[in-house]
N, C-alpha and C positions, 0 to 999 in steps of 0.2 A: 190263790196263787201268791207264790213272794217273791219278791226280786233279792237275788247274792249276787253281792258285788266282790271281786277278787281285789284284796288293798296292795298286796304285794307288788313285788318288780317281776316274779318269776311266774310258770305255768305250773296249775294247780287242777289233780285230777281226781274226780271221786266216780266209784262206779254205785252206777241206779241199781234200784231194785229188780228191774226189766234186766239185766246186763249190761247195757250200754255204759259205755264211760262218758263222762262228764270232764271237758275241757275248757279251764278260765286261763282265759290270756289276760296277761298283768292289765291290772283297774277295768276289765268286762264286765259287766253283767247280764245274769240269765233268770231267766221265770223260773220256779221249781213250782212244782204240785206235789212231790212225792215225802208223805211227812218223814220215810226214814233220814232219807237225804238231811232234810229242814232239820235235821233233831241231829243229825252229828255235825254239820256246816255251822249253827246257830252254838258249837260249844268251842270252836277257835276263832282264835283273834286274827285271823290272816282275811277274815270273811268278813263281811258287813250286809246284816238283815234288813231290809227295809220291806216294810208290808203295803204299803203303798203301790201295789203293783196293778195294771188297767188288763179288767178281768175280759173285758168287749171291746175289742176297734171299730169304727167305724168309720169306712170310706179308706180309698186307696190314698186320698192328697192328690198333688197335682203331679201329673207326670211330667219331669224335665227331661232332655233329653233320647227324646223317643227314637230313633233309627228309621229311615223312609224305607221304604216295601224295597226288596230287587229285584231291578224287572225281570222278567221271564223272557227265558228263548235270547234266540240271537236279533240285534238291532237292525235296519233294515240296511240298505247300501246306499251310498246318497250317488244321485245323478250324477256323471260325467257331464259337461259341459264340452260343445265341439271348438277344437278351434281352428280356424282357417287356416288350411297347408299353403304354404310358399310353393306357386307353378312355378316348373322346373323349366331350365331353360333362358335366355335369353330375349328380351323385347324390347323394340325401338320404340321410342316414346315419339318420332318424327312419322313413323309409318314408313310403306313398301315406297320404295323409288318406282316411277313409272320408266 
């Protein structure tokens, strides 16, 4: 594997062997495998080859940023709480006249 790097300001496109087209956005780089590609990329000056490229990763890294689960279903309804009605009506705080 090599790594091409695009040195340009602009977007830069070669088609694979496979059909696929190939898109570098100004200063990306991409892995190639395929030596037609590597053999016409490695003869302009807009491209920069470096072989240096990591053939095995190993391990994801640390995940920053992970997103919590969403709960499922609908939530439950929270308790009403009662509150004392005002009796209706009038009351002597003295009591009935005898």
């Amino acid at each position: 594997m090599v790594k091409v790097t695009n040195k340009t300001d602009g977007v830069l496109t070669r088609r694979h062997p496979s059909g696929t087209i190939l898109k570098w956005a100004p200063r990306q780089s991409k892995e190639i495998t395929s030596e037609r590609v590597l053999a016409e990329v490695s003869k302009q000056e807009c491209f920069e080859v470096t072989e240096s490229a990591v053939e095995n990763k190993v391990g994801a890294g640390v995940k920053t940023h992970v997103k919590p689960t969403k709960p499922r279903g609908r939530p439950p309804k929270a308790a009403k709480k009662e509150v004392a009605k005002p009796k209706k009506g009038l009351k002597s705080k003295k009591g009935k006249a005898d």
